[in-house]
C-alpha positions in Angstrom: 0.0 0.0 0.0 0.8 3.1 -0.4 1.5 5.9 2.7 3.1 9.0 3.9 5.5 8.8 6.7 7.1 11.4 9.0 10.9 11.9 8.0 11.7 14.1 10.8 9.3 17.0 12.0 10.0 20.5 10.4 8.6 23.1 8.8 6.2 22.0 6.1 7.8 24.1 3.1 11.2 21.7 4.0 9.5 18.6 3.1 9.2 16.7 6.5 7.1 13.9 5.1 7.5 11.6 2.1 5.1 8.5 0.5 6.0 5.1 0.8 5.2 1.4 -0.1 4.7 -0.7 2.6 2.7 -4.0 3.9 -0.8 -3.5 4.5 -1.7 -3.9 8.3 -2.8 -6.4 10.2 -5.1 -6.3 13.0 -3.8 -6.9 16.4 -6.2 -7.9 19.1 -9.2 -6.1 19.5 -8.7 -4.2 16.1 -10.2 -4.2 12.8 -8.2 -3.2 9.8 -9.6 -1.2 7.1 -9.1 0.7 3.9 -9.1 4.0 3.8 -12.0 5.7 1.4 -11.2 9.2 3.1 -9.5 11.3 5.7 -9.4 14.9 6.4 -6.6 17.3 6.9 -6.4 18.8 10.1 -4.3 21.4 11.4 -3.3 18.8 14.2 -1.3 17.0 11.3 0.3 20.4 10.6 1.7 20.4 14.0 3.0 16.5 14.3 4.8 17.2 11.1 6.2 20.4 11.8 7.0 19.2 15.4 4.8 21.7 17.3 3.8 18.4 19.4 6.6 16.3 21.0 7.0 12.9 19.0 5.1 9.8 20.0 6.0 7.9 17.3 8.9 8.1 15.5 7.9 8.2 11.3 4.2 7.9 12.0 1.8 8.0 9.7 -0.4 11.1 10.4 -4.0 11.7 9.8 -7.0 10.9 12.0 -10.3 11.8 10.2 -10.7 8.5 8.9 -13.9 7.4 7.2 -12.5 3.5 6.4 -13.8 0.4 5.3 -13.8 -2.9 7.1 -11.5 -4.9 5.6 -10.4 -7.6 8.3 -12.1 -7.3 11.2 -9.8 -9.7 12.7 -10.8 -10.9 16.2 -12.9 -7.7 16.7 -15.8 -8.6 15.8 -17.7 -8.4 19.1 -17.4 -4.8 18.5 -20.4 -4.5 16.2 -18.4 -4.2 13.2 -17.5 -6.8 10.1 -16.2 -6.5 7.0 -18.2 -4.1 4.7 -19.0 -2.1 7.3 -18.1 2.2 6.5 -16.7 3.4 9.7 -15.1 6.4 11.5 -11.5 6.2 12.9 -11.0 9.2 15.0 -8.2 11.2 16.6 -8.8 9.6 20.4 -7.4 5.5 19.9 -7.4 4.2 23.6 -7.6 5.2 27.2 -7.0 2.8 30.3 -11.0 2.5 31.8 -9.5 2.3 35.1 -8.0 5.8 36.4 -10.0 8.6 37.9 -10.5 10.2 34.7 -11.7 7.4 32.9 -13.8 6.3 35.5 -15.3 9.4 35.9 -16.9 10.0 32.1 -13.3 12.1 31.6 -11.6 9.6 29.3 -10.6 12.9 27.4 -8.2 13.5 30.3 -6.5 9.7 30.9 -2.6 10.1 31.3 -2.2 7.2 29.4 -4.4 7.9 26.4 -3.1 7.4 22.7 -4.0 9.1 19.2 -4.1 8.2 15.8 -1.4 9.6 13.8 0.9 10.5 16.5 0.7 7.3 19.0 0.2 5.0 15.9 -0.2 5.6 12.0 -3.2 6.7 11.1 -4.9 7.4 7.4 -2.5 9.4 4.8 -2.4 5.3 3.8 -4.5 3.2 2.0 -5.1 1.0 4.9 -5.3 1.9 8.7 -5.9 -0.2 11.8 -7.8 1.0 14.9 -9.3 -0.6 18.0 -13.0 -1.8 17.2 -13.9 0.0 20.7 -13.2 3.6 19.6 -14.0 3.4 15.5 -17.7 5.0 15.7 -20.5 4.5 13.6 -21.0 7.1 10.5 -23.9 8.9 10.1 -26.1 8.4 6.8 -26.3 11.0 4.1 -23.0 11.9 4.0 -20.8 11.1 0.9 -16.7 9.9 2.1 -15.2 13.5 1.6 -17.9 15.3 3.4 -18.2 12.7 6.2 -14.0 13.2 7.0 -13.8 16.4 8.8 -16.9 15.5 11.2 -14.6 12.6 12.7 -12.2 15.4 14.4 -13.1 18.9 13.1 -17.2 18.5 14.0 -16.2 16.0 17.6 -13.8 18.9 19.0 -16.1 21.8 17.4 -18.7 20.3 19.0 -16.9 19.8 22.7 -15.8 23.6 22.6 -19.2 25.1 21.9 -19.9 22.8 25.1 -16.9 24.1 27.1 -17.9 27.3 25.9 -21.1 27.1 28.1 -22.8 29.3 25.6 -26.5 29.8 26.8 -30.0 29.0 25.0 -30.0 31.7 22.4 -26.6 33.5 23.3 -24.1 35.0 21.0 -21.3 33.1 20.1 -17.5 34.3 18.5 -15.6 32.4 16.8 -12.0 33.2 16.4 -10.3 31.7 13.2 -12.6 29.6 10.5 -11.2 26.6 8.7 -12.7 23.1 8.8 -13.7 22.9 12.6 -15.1 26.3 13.0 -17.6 26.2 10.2 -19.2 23.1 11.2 -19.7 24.3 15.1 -21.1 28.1 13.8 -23.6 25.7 12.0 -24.0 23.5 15.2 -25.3 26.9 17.1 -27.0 28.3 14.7 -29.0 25.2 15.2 -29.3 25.9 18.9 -30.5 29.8 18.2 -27.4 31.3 18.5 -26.8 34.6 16.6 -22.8 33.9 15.7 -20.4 36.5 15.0 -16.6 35.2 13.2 -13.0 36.9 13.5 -10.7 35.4 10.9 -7.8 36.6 9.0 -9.0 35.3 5.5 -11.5 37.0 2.9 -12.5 33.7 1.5 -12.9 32.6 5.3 -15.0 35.8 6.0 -17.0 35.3 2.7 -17.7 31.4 3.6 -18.7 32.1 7.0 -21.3 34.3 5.9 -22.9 32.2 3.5 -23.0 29.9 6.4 -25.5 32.9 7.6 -23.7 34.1 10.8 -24.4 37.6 11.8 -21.4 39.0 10.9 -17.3 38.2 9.6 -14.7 40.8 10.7 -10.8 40.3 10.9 -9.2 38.5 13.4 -8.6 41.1 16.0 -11.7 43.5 15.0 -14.1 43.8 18.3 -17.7 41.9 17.0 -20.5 44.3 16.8 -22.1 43.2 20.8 -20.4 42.0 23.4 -20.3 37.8 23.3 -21.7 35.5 25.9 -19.5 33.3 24.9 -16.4 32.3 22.6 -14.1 29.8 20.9 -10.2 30.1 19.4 -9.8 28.0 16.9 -7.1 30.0 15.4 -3.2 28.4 16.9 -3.0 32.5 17.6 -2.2 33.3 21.8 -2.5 36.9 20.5 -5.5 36.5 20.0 -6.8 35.3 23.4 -6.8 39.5 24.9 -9.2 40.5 22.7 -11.3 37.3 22.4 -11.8 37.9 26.6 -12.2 41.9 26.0 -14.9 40.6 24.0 -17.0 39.0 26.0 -19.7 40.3 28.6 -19.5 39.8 32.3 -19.7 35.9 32.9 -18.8 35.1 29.6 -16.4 32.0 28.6 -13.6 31.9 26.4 -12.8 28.2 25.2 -9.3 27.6 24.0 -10.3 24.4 20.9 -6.6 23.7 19.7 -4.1 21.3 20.6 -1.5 23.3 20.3 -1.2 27.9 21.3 1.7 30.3 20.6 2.2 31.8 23.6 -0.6 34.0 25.2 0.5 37.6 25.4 0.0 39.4 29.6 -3.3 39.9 30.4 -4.8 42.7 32.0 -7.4 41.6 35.1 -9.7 44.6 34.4 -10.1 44.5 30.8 -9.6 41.0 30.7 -10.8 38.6 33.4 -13.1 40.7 35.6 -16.8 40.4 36.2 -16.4 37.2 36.2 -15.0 36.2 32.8 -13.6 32.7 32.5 -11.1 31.1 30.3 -11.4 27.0 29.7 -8.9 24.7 27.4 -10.1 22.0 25.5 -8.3 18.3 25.8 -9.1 15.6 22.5 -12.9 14.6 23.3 -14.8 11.5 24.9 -16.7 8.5 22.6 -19.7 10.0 24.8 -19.1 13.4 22.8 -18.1 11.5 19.3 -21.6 9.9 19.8 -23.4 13.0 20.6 -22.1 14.9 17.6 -22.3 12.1 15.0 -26.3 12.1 16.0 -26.5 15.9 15.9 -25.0 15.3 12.3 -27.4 12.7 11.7 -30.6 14.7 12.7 -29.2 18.1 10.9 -27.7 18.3 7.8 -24.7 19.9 8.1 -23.0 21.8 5.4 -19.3 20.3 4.9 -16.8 22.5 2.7 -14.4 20.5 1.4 -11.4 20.6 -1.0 -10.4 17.1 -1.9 -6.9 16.3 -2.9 -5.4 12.8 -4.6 -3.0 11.0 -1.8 0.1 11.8 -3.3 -0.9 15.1 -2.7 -0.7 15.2 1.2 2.1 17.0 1.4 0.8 19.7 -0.9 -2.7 19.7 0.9 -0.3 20.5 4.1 1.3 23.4 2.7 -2.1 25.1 1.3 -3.3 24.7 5.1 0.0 26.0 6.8 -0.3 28.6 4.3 -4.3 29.7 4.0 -5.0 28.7 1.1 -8.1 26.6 1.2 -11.5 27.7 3.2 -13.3 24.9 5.0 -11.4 21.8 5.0 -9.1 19.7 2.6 -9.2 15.8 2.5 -7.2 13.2 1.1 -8.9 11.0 -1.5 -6.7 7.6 -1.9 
């Protein structure tokens, strides 16, 4: 089969990851193995690659919005799944069911939890194995590209706009608007929420307000009323002083990315008094990958895509690092 391996993480424009041919996979215990039909590009790849993130695996195989096809389902089968079946393979792979996180609904949080496409290789390949207890169930309606960028970009969207605590009917900011943002404006529009966007890009702007929000400003412009809540997507710590200026007294600021430049001083007045609060946002649960994919089920969701061949990864990773895409690009082996 064919897949793209990390040489060594650098910047993307220095060619840090190159295709292969390899073995296809076979399923350890408790996994299926599967061919991949389609996986998104998210800017988590960006940062294995470029080595933002610490290395788990040495020469992994990135990618982790996976919508796969059962092709062995190995000794996994009391999972629900056989061969034939179209599944998702997301970003969280395993936690332990046994610490105080895990035992707690907090899987999100187990020290000893692994990810596809940074523990183990995940879907720039043609094949992919996962364990059968964390690939989820796809929601109908959906064709492969579209469905890709709900297995990482829709699950975390959808646990910020939760962290986020925005109320019934509040208004919402987004920070930054690629392939997570513009599914989780949708997601509160749904809800009642008037939305307001702060992104960087024109075509950005322009998509988010086809989308209908209330309005699409630069990144650092103030949004027309103050928020009752909002979410960074942007990798931007410059950007959290404003986002908090932003917000009304009680507000919430929810911090969606895996990975911040550094957050510039903040001022306790302008930006943490009356009771403002600001909240991180750690992988997800299968309890939020369920909720989502049902959400997704129950509303169509509009999914902008930009599909790119698999011996284009590399390329699809520049145009990302470098803004050249709205929505969300996805590798089509």
């Amino acid at each position: 089969m064919r897949a793209w391996r990390v040489d060594s993480p650098r910047a993307i424009d220095r060619s840090p990851i190159a295709e292969r041919r390899e073995p296809v996979p076979e399923p350890g215990p408790g996994e299926l193995c599967a061919r991949v039909l389609a996986c998104g590009v998210c800017r988590t790849d960006l940062h294995v690659v470029e080595g933002d993130l610490p290395v788990h695996r040495p020469h992994v195989v990135p990618g982790h919005e996976i919508v796969a096809e059962v092709a062995d389902a190995g000794r996994a089968e009391h999972a629900g799944f056989t061969v034939g079946d179209r599944i998702g393979i997301p970003w969280l792979r395993y936690t332990c069911g046994v610490c105080e996180f895990c035992r707690r609904g907090a899987e999100n949080l187990c020290p000893r939890s692994r990810y596809t496409g940074w523990d183990a290789d995940g879907g720039y390949a043609e094949y992919v194995t996962a364990p059968a207890d964390f690939a989820l169930p796809v929601p109908t309606g959906y064709d492969d590209c579209d469905l890709a960028p709900l297995l990482c970009a829709g699950i975390i969207g959808y646990r910020a706009l939760g962290r986020a605590a925005l109320p019934d009917g509040g208004v919402l900011g987004i920070y930054g608007f690629g392939g997570s943002a513009h599914l989780t404006a949708q997601v509160a529009r749904a809800r009642g929420a008037r939305v307001h966007v702060m992104t960087r890009g024109a075509a950005a702007r322009e998509l988010a307000l086809g989308l209908g929000v209330s309005s699409a400003q630069r990144a650092a412009d103030p949004p027309p009323e103050p928020l009752d809540s909002a979410i960074l997507f942007a990798p931007a710590g410059e950007l959290v002083p404003p986002a908090l200026e932003a917000l009304g007294a009680g507000g919430t600021l929810a911090l969606a990315g895996i990975h911040l430049t550094d957050i510039p001083p903040l001022n306790y007045q302008r930006h943490l008094f009356r009771e403002r609060q600001l909240r991180s946002v750690t992988s997800n649960t299968r309890a939020d990958a369920r909720a989502f994919i049902s959400f997704a089920q129950e509303h169509r969701l509009q999914v902008t895509t930009h599909p790119y061949p698999l011996d284009r990864a590399d390329r699809a990773l520049s145009d990302l690092a470098h803004g050249h895409f709205d929505g969300a690009a996805v590798l089509m082996p």
